[in-house]
C-alpha positions as CSV (number, residue, x, y, z in Angstrom):
1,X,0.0,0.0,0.0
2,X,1.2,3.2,-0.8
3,X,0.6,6.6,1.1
4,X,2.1,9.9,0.2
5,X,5.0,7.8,-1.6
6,X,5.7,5.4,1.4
7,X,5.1,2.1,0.0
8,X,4.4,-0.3,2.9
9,X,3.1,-4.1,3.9
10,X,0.3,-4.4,5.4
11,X,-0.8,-8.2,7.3
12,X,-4.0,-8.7,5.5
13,X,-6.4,-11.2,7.4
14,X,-9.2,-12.9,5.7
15,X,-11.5,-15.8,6.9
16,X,-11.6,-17.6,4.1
17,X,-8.0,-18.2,2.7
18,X,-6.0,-20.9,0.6
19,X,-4.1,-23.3,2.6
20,X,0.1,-22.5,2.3
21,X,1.8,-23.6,-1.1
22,X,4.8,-23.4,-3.4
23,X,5.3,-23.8,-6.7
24,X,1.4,-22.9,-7.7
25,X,0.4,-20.3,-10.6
26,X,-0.8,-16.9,-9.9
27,X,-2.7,-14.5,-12.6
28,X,-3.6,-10.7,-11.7
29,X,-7.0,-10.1,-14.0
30,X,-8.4,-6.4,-13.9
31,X,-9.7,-6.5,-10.1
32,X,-8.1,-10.4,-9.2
33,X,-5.9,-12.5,-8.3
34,X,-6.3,-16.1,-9.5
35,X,-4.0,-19.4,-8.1
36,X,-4.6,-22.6,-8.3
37,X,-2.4,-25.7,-8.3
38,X,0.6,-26.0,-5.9
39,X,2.3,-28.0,-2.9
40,X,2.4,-28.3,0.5
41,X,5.7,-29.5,1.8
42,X,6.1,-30.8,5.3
43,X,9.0,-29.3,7.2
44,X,11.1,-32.6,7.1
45,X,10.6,-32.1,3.3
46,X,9.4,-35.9,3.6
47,X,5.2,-35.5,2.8
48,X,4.4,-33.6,0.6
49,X,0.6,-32.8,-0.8
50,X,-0.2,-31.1,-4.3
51,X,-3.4,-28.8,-5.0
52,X,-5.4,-28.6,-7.6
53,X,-8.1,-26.0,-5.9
54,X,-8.7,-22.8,-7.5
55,X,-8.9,-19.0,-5.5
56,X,-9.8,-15.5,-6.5
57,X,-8.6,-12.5,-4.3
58,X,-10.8,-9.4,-4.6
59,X,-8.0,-6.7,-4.5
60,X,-10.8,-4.2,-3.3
61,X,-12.3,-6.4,-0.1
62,X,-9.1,-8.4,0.1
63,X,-11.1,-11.2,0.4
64,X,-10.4,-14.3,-0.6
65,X,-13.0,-16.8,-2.5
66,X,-12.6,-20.9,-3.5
67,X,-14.2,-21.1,-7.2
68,X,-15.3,-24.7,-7.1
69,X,-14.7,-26.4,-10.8
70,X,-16.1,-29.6,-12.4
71,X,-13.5,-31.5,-14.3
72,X,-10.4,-29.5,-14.8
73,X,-6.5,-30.5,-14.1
74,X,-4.9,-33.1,-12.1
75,X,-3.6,-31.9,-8.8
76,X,-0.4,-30.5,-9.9
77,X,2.9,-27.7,-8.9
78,X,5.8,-26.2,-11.0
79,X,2.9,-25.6,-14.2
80,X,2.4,-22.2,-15.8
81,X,-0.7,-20.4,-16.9
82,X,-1.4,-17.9,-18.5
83,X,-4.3,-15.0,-19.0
C-alpha cells in the first residue's frame, strides 16, 4: 500500500483463505488475483501434498473466494498459466 509515496506491507487477514503452497500459478486479472495448483511440503521435506483447488482475491475487499470447478487439471505444482 502506498501513502504519500511510502510504500508499505500491510498483514492482510481474511477468513476464508487458501491453505500455504509453493510452486502454484498466480494470474492478476483487472480486479483479481487467480491461483490454483501447488504444494504443501512438510518441514522434514518428507510428505508432501499437491493442489489442484482454484482461488480469486478481490483486491478491493481483500477477500479471498474458492471457485469450485467440475472436471479440470490433475492436482499438480511447478505448471504455468497464463491469461
Amino acid at each position: 500500500r502506498e501513502v504519500k509515496g511510502v510504500v508499505t506491507w500491510t498483514q492482510i487477514c481474511s477468513p476464508n483463505t487458501p491453505r500455504p503452497r509453493s510452486s502454484h500459478q498466480a494470474v492478476a486479472h483487472k480486479h483479481h488475483l487467480y491461483i490454483t495448483g501447488g504444494e504443501f511440503t512438510s518441514p522434514s521435506q518428507m510428505q508432501f501434498y499437491h493442489h489442484r483447488d482454484f482461488w480469486r482475491l478481490d483486491f478491493a475487499t481483500f477477500c479471498w473466494e474458492e471457485l469450485k470447478t467440475v472436471g479440470g487439471p490433475s492436482p499438480r505444482s511447478g505448471h504455468r498459466a497464463v491469461l
